[in-house]
MMTF fields as JSON, N, C-alpha, C and O atoms, coordinates in Angstrom:
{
  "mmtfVersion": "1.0.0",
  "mmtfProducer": "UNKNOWN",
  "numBonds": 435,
  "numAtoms": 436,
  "numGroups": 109,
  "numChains": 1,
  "numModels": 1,
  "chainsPerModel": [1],
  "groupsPerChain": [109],
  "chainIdList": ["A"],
  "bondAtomList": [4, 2, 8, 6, 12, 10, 16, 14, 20, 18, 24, 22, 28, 26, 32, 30, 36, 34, 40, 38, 44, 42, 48, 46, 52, 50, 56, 54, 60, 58, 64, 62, 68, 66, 72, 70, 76, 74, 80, 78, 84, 82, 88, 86, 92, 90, 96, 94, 100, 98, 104, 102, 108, 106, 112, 110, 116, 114, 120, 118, 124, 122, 128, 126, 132, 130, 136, 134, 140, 138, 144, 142, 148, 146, 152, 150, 156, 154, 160, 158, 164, 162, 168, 166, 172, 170, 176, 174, 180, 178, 184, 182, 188, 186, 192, 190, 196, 194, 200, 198, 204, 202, 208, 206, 212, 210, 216, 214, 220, 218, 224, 222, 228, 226, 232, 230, 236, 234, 240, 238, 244, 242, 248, 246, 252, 250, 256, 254, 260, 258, 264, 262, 268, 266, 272, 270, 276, 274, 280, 278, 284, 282, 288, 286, 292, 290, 296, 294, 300, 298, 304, 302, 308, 306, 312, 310, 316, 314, 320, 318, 324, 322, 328, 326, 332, 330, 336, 334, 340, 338, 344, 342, 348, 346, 352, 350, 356, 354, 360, 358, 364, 362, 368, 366, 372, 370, 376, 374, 380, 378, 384, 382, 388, 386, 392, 390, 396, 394, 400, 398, 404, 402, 408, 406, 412, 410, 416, 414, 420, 418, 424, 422, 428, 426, 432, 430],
  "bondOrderList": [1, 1, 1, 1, 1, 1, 1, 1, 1, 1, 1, 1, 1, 1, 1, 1, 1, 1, 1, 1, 1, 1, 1, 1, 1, 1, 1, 1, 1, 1, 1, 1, 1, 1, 1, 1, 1, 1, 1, 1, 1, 1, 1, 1, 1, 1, 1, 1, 1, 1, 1, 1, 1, 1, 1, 1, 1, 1, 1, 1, 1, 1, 1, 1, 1, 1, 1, 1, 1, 1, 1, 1, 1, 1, 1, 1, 1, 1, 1, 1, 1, 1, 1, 1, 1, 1, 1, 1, 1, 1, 1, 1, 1, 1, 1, 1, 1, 1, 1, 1, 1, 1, 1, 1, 1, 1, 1, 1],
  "groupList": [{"groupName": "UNK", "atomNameList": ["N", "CA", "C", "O"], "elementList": ["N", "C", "C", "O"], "formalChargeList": [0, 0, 0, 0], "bondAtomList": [1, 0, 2, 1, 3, 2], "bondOrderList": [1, 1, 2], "singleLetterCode": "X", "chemCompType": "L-PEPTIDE LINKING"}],
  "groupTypeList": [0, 0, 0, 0, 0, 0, 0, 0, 0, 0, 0, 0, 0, 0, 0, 0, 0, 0, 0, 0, 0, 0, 0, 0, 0, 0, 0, 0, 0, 0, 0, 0, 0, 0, 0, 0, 0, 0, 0, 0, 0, 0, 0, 0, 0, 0, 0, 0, 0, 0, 0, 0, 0, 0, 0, 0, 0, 0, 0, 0, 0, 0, 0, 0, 0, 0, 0, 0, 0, 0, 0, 0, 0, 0, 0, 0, 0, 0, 0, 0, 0, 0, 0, 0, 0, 0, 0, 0, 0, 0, 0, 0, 0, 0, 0, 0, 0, 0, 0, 0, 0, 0, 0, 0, 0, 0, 0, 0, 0],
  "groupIdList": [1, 2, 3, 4, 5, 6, 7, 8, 9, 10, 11, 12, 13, 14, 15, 16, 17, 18, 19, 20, 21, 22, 23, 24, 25, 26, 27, 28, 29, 30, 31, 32, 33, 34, 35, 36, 37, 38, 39, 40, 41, 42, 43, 44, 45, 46, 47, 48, 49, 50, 51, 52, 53, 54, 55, 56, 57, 58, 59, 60, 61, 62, 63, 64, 65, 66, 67, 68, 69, 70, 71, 72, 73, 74, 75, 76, 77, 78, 79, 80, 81, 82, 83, 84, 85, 86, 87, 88, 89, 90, 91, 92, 93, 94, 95, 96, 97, 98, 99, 100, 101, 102, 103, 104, 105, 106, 107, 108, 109],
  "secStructList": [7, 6, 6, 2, 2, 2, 2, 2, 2, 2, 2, 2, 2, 2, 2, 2, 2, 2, 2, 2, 2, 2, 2, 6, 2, 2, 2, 2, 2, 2, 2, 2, 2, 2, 2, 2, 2, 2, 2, 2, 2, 2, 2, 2, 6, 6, 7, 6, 6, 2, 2, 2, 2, 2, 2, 2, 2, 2, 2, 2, 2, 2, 2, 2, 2, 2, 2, 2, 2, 2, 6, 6, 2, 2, 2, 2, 2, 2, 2, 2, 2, 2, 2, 2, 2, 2, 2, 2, 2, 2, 2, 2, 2, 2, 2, 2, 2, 2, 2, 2, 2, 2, 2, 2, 2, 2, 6, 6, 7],
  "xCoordList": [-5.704, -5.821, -4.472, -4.36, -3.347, -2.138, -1.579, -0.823, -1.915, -1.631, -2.319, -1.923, -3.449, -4.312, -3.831, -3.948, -3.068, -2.557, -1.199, -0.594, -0.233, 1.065, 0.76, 1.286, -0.812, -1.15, -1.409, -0.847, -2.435, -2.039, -1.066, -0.588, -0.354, 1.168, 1.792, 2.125, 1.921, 2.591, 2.126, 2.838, 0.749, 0.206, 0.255, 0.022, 0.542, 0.55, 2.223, 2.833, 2.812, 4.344, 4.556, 5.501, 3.627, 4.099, 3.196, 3.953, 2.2, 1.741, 2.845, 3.109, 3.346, 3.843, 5.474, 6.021, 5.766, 7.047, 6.756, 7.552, 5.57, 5.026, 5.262, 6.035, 4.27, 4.347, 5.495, 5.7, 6.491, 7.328, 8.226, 8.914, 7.886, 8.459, 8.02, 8.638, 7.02, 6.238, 6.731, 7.379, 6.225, 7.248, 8.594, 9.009, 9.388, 10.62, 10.923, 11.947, 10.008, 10.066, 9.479, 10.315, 8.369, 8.022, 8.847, 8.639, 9.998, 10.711, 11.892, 11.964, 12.568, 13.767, 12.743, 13.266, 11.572, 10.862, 11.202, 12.077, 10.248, 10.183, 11.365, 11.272, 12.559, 13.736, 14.415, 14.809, 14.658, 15.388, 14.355, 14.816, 13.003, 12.285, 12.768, 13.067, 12.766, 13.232, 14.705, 14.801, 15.53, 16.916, 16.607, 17.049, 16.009, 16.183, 15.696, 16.616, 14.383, 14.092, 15.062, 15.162, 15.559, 16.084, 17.573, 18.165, 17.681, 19.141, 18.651, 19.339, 17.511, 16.8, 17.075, 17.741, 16.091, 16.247, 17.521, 17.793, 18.552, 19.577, 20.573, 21.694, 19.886, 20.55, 20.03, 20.683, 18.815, 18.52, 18.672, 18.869, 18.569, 19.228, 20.912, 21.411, 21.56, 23.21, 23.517, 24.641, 22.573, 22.925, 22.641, 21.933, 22.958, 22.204, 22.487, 22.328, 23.07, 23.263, 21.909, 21.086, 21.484, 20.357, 19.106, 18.347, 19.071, 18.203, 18.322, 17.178, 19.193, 19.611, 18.734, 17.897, 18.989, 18.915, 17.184, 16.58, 16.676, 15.106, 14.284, 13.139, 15.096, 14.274, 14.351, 13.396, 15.473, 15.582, 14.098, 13.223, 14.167, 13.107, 12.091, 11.164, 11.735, 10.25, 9.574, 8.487, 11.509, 10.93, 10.831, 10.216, 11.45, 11.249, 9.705, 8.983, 9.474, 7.714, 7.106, 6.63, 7.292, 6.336, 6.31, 5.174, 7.454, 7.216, 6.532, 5.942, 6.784, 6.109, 4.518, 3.737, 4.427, 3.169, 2.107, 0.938, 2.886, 2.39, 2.067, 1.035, 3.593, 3.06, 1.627, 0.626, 1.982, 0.593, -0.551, -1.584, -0.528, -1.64, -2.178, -3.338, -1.051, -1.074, -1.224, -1.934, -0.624, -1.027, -2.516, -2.947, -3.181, -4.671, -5.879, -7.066, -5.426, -5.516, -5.507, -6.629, -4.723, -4.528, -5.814, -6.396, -5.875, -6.727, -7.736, -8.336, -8.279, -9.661, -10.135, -11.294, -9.207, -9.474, -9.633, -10.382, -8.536, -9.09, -10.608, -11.369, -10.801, -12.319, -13.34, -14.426, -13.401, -13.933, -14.015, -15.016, -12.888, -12.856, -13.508, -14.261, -12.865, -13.474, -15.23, -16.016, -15.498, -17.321, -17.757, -18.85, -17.15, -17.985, -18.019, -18.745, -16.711, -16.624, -17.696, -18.08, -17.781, -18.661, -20.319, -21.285, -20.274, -21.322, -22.056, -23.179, -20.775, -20.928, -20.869, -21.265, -20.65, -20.504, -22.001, -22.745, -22.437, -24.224, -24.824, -25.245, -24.76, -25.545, -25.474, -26.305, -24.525, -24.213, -25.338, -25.966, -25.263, -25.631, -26.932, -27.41, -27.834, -28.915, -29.737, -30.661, -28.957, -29.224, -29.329, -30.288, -27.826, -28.343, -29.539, -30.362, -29.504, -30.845, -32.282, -33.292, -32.246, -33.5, -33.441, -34.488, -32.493, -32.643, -33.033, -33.889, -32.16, -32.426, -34.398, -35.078, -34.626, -36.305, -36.943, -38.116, -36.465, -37.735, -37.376, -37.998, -36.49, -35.928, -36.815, -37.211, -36.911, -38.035, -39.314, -40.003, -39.477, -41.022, -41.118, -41.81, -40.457, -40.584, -41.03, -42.127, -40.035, -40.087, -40.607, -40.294, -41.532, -42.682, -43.918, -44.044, -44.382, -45.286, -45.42, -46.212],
  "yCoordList": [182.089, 180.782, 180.065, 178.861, 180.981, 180.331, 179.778, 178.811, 180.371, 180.557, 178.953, 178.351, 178.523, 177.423, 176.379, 175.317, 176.261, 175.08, 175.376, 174.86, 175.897, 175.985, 174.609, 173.506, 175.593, 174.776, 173.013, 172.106, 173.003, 171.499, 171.297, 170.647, 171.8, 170.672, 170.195, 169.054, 171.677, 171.564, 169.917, 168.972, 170.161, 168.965, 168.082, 167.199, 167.525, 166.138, 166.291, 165.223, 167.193, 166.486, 166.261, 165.535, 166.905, 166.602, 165.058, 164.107, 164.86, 163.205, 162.042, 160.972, 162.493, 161.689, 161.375, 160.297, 162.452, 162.234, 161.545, 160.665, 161.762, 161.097, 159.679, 158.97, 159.266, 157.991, 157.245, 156.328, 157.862, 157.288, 156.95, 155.986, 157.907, 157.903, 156.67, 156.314, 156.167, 155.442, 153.76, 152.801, 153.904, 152.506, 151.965, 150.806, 153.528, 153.011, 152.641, 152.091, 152.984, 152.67, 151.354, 150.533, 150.665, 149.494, 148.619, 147.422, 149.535, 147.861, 148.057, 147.034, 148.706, 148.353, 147.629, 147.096, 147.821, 146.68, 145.642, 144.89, 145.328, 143.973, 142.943, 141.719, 143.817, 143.398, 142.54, 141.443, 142.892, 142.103, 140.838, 139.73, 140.968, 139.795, 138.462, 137.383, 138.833, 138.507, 137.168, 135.944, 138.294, 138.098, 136.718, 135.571, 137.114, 136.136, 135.221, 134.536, 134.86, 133.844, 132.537, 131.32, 133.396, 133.091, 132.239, 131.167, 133.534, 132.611, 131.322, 130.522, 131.507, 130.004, 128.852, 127.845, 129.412, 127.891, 127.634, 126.453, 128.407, 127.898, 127.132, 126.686, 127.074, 127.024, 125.469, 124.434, 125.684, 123.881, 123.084, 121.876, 123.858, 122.792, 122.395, 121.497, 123.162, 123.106, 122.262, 121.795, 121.655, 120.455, 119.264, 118.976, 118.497, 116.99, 116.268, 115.161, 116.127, 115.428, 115.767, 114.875, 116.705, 117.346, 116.623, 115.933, 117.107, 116.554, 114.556, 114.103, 113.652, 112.715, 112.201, 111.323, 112.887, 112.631, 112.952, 112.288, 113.494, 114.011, 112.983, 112.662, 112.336, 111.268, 109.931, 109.169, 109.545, 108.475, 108.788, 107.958, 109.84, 109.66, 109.804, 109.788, 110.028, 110.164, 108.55, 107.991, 108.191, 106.453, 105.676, 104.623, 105.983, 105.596, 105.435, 104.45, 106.873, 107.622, 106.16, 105.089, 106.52, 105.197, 104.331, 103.867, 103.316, 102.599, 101.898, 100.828, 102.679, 102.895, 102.597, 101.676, 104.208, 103.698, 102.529, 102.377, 101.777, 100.342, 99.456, 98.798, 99.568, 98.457, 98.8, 98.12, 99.914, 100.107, 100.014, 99.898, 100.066, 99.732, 98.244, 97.924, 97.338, 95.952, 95.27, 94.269, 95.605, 95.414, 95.922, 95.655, 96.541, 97.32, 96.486, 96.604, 95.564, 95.297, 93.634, 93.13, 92.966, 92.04, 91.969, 90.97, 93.267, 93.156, 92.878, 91.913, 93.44, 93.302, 92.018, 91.848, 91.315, 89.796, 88.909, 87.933, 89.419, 88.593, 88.819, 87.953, 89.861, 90.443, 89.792, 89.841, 89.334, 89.054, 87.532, 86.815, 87.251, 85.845, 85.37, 84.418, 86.566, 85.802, 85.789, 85.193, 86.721, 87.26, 85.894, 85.381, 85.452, 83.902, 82.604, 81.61, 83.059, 81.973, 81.677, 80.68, 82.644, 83.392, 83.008, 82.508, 83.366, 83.088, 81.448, 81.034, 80.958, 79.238, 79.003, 77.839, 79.313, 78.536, 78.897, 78.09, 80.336, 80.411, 79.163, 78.066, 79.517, 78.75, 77.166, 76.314, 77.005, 75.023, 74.941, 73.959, 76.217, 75.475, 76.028, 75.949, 76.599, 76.98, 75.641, 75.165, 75.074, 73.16, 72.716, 72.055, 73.103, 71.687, 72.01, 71.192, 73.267, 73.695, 73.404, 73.267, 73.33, 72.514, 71.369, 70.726, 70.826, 69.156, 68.767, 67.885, 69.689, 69.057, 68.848, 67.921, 70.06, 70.428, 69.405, 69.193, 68.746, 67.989, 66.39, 65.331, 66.631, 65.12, 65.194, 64.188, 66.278, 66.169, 66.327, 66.268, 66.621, 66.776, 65.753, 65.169, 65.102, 63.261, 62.35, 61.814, 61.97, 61.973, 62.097, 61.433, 63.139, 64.071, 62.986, 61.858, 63.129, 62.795, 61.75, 61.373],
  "zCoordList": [49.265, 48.679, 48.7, 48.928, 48.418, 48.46, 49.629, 49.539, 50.906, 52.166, 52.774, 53.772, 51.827, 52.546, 51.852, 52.464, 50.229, 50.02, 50.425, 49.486, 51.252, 52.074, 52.995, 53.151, 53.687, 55.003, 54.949, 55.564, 53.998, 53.297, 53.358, 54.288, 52.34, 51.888, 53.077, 53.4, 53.876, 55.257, 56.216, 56.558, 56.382, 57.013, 56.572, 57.398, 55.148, 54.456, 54.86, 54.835, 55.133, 54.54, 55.944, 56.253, 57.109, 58.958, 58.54, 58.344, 58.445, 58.312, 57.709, 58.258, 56.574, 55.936, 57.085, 57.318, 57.469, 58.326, 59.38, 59.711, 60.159, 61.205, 61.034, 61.679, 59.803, 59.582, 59.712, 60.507, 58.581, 58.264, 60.346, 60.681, 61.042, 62.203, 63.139, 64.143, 62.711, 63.789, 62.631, 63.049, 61.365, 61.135, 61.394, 61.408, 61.672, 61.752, 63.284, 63.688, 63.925, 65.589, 65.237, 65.612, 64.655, 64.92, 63.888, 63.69, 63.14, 62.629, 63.645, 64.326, 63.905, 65.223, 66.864, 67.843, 66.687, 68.092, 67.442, 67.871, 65.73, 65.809, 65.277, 65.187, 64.932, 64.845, 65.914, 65.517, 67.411, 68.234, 68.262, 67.988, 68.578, 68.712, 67.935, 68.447, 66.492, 65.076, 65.621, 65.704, 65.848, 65.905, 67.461, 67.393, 68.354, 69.542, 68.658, 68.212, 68.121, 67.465, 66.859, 67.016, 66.241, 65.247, 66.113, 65.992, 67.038, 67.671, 68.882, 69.517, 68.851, 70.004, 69.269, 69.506, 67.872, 67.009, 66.832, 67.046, 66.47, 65.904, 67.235, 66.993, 68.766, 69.825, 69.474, 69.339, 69.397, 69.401, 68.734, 68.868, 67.786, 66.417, 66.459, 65.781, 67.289, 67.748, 68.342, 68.157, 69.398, 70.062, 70.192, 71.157, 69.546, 68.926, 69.653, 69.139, 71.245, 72.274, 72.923, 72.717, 73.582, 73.644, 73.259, 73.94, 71.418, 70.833, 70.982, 71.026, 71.043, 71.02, 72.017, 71.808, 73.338, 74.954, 74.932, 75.774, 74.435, 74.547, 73.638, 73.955, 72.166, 71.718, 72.239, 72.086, 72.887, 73.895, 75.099, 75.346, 75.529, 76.819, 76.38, 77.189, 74.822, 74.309, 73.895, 73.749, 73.811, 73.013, 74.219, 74.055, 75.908, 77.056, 77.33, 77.485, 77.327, 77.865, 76.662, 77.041, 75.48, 75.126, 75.191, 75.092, 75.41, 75.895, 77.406, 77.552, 78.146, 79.675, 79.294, 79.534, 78.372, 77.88, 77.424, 77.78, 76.538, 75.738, 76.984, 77.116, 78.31, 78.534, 79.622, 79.845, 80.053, 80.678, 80.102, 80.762, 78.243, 77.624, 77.702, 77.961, 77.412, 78.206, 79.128, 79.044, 80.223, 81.355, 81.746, 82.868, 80.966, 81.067, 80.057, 80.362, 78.726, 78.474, 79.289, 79.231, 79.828, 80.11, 81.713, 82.135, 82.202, 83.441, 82.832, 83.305, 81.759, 81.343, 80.353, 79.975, 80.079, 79.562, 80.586, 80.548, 82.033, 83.39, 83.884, 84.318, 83.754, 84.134, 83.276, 83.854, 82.382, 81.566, 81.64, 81.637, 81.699, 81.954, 83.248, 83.454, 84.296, 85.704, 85.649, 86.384, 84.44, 84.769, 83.646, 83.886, 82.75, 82.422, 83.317, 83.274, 84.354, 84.697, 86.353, 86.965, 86.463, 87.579, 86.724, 87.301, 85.388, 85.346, 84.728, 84.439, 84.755, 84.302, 85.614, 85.662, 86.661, 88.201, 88.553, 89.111, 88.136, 88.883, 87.779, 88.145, 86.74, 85.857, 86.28, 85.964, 86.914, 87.039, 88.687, 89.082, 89.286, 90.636, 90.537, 91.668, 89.687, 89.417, 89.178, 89.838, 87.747, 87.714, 88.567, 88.967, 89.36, 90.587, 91.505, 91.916, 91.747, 92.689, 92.074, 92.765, 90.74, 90.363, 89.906, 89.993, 89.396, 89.602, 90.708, 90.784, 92.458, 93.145, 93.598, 94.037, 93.242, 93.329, 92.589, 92.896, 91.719, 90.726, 91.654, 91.573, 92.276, 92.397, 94.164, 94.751, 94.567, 95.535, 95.88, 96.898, 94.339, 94.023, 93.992, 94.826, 93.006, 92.767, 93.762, 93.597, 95.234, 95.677, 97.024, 98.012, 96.914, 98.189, 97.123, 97.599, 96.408, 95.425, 95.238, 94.373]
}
């Protein structure tokens, strides 16, 4: 009986070392990861010429943007415009094509 709680103890105290073996391997992995992190951000946050130079071409990019929103905008008020005006030019010669009809009915009659 004594011989079988040895064997226990034995095996809880090889588990417990185990363990402890396999956390300490996964905190020295997730340590350097940690550390690069940490030294990226602090790379970017270091250079405010950098950062300076990247919000200039973001306020560039939008503007580029707007005006292409405008200029996109402005095609489609021409379109619009040209399609009333397209459709006041059928509508006028539609009149005249039947004025001209009644005025030769009139006329024939």
């Amino acid at each position: 009986m004594q011989n079988s709680e040895n064997i226990e103890i034995a095996i809880e105290h090889h588990a417990h070392d185990t363990a402890q073996q396999i956390m300490q391997a996964m905190k020295s992995v997730d340590e350097p990861s940690q550390t690069a992190f940490e030294s990226q951000e602090t790379n970017i946050i270091a250079d405010p010429e950098e950062l300076n130079w990247l919000g200039n071409r973001i306020d560039e990019r939008e503007a580029q943007q707007q005006i292409l929103i405008d200029e996109k905008s402005t095609l489609q008020a021409e379109k619009v415009a040209l399609g009333i005006a397209a459709l006041a030019a059928l509508s006028r010669s539609e009149n005249r094509k039947s004025f001209f009809k009644k005025v030769w009915v009139l006329s024939v009659s």
